[in-house]
C-alpha positions as CSV (number, residue, x, y, z in Angstrom):
1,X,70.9,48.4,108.3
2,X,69.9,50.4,105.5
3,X,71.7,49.6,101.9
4,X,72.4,51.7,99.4
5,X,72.0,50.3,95.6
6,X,74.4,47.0,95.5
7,X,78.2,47.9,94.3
8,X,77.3,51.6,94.8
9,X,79.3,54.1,97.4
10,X,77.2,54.8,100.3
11,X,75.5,57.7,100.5
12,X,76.8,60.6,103.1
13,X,73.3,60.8,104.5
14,X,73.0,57.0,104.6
15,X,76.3,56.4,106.7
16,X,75.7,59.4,109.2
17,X,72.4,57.9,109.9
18,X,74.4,54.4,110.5
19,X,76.9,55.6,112.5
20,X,75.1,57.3,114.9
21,X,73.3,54.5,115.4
22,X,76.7,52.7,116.2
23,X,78.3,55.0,118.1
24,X,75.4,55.2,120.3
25,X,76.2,51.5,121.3
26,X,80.2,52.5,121.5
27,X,79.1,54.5,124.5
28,X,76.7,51.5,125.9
29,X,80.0,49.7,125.0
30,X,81.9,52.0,126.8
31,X,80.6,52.0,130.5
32,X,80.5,48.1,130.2
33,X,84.1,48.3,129.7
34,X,84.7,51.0,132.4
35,X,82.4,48.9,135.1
36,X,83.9,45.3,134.3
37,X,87.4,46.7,134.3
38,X,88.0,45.3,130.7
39,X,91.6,45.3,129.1
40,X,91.1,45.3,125.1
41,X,93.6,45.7,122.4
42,X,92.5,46.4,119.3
43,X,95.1,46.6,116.4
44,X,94.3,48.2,112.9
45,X,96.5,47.3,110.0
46,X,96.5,47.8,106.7
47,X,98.2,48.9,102.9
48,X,99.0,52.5,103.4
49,X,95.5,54.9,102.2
50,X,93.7,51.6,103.1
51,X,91.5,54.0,105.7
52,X,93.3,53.1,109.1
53,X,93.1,56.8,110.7
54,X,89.5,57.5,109.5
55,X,88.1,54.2,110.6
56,X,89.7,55.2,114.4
57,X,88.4,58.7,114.2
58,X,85.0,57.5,113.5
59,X,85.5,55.0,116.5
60,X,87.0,57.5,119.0
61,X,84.8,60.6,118.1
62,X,82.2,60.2,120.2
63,X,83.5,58.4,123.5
64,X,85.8,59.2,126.1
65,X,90.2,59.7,125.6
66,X,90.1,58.2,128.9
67,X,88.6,55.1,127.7
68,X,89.8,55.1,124.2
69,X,93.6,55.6,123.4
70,X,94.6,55.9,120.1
71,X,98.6,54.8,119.9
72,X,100.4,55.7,116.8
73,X,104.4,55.4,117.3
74,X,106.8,56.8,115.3
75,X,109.8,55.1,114.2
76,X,111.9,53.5,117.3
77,X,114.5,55.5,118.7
78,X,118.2,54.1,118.9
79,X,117.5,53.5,122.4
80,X,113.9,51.1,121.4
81,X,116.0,49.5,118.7
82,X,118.0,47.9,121.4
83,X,115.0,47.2,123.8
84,X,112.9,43.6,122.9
85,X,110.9,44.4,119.8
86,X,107.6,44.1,121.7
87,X,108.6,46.4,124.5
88,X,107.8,49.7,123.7
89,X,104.3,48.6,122.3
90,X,103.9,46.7,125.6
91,X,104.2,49.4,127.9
92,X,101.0,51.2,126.3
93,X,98.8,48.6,127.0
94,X,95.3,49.1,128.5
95,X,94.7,48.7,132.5
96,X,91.2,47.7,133.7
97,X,88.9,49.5,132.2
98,X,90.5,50.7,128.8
99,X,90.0,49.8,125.1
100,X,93.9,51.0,123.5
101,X,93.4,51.1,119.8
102,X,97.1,50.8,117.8
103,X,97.1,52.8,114.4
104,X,99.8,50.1,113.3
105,X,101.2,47.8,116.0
106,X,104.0,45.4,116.3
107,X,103.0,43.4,113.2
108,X,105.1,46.4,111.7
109,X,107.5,43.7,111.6
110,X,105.8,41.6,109.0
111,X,105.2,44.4,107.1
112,X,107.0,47.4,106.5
113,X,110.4,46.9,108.2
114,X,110.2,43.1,106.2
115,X,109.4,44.8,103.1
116,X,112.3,47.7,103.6
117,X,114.6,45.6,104.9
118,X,114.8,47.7,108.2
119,X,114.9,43.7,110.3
120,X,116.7,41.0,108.8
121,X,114.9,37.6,107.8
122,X,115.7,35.7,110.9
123,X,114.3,38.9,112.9
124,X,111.3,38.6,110.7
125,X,111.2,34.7,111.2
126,X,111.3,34.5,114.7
127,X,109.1,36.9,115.0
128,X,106.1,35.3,112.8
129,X,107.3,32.3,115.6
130,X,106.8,33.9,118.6
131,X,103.9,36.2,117.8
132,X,101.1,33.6,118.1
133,X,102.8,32.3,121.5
134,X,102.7,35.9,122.9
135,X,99.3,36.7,122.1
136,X,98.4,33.9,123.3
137,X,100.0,34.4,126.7
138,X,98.6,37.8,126.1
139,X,94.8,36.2,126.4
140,X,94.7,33.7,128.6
141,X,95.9,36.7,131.2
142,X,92.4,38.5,130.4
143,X,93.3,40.6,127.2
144,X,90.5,40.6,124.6
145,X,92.8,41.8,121.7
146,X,90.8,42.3,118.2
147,X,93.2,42.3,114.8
148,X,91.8,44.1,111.7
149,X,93.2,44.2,108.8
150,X,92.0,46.7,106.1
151,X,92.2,45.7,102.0
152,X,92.4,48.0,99.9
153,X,92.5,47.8,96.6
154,X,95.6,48.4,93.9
155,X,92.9,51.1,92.0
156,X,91.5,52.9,95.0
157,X,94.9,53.7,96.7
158,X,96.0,54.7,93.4
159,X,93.4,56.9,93.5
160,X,93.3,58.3,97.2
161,X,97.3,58.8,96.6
162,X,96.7,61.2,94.0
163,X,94.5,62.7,96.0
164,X,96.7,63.3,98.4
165,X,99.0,64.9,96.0
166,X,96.3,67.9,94.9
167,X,95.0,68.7,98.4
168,X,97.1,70.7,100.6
169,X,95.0,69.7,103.9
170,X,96.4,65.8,103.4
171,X,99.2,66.1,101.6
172,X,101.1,65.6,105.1
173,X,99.8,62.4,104.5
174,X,102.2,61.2,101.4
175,X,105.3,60.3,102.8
176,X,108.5,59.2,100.9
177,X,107.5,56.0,102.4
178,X,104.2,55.7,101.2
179,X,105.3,56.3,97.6
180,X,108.1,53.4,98.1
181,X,105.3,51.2,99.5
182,X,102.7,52.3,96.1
183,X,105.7,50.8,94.1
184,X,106.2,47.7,96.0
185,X,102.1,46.4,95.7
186,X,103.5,42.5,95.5
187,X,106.4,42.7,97.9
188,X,103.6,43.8,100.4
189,X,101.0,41.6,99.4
190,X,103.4,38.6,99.6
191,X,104.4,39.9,103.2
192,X,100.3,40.0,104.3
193,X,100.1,36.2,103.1
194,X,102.6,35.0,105.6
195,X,102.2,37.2,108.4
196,X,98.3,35.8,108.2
197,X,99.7,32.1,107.6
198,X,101.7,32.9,110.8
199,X,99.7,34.5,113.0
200,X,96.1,33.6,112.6
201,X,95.2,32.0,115.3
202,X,92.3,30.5,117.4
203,X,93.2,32.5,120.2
204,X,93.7,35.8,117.9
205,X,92.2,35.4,114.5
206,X,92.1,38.7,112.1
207,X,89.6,39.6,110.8
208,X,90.0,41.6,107.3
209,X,87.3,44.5,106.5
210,X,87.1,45.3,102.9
211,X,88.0,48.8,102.2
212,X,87.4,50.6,99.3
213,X,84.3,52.1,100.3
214,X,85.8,54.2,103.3
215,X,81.7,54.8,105.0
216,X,81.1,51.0,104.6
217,X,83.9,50.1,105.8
218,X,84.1,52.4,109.7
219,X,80.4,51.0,109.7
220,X,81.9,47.4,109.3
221,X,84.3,48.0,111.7
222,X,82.7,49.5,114.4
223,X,80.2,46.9,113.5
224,X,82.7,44.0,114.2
225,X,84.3,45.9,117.4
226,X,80.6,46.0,119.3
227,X,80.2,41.9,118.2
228,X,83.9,41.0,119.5
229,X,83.0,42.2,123.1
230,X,79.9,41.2,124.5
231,X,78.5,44.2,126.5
232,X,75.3,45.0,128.4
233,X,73.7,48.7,128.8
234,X,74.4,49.5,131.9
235,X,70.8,51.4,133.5
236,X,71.8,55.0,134.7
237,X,70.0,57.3,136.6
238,X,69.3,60.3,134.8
239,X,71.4,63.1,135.7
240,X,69.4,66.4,136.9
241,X,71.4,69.4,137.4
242,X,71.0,71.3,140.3
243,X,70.3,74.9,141.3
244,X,73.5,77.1,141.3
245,X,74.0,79.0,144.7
246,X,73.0,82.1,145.2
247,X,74.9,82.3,148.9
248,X,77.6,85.1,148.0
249,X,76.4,86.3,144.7
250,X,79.2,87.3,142.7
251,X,79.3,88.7,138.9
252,X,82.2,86.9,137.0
253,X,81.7,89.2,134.0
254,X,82.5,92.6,135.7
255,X,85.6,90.9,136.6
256,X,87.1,89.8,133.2
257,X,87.3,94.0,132.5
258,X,90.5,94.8,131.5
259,X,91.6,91.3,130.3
260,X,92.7,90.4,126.9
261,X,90.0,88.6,124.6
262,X,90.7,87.0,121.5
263,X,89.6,89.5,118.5
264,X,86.2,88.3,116.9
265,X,86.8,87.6,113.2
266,X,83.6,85.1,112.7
């Protein structure tokens, strides 16, 4: 892959050029996945501003919804408080033939409701516990599940925070949360260390993608995704399109006469 000068931001025209190139093999990736009836998980964590929603943007632009779910939950309802913690993360999970990608996932628990002190200790003990078990019960039935975690540094979420707060088109971004979670750096950090003490296993290790660098890091990522699940290109033959009909000739513009149109401003 082509670098740009060492410590330097990537060049726009640089990572376009890159991550066409990887996307390309998402879709190779894609009908592999769709013909061996693959289930994968892939969960994406991460500091708030670390890059989570661009990174899965960049993975999901050029493939199919139908193979690629993004799941992002809100905050659990009275009635999912009182379900199993795991339950309604469960129920989205992929059936053959699906990769289901979790903007945040149920290691929520070792991070934000830990921090906030929306579960209480022994919640958050037993389940740094009984994570490893389940995901590894979670495996051995078939699931390839991929963990990343994205670092960001203390500066550049500084920085992409107050950049949040002078552009109106992310501003929806900033929550009351996020501002809490800028002030509590450590308390978070500490919570990272022993949720990956915990829960990084053989059977699902994480894998942490260096973030700062927004381009570098979707090309890492995608990068790591395509290595995690060994694929083939699956040989198609070419599609050819073929000759409309002309049996009953009818003209479909004469017959939109009459009919509202939306006024043409551009």
């Amino acid at each position: 892959m082509a670098k740009d000068e060492a410590g330097a931001r990537m060049k726009r025209k640089t990572y376009e050029k890159e991550l066409e190139k990887l996307q390309v093999q998402l879709c190779h990736l894609q009908d592999w996945v769709k013909e061996q009836k693959l289930r994968v998980v892939v969960f994406f964590e991460g500091r708030d501003a670390a890059g989570k929603g661009g990174t899965i943007k960049a993975i999901t632009d050029k493939v199919s919804p139908r193979v690629f779910r993004v799941v992002a939950l809100p905050a659990p309802s009275d009635r999912e408080k009182s379900q199993l913690f795991i339950q309604r993360y469960m129920q989205h999970f992929p059936a053959g033939g699906e990769v289901v990608i979790f903007d945040r996932s149920w290691y929520n628990r070792a991070g934000v409701e830990y921090v906030m002190g929306f579960c209480s200790p022994e919640d958050h003990r037993r389940f740094l516990t009984l994570c490893p078990q389940m995901e590894k019960h979670l495996v051995e039935s078939g699931i390839i599940l991929i963990k990343i975690w994205l670092e960001v540094g203390m500066e550049e979420q500084e920085r992409r925070f107050r950049a949040r707060i002078d552009d109106p088109l992310r501003q929806w971004k900033l929550s009351p949360m996020d501002t809490e979670s800028y002030r509590r750096w450590y308390d978070y950090s500490k919570a990272r260390d022993l949720m990956f003490e915990a829960t990084n296993s053989k059977h699902a290790p994480w894998t942490i993608v260096r973030s700062d660098d927004k381009r570098r890091a979707r090309l890492n990522c995608i990068a790591h995704l395509l290595d995690s699940i060994p694929y083939k290109r699956i040989k198609k033959d070419k599609v050819k399109l073929p000759p409309r009909t002309e049996k009953g000739r009818y003209n479909d513009q004469v017959s939109l006469r009459g009919m509202k149109f939306v006024e043409e401003r551009y």
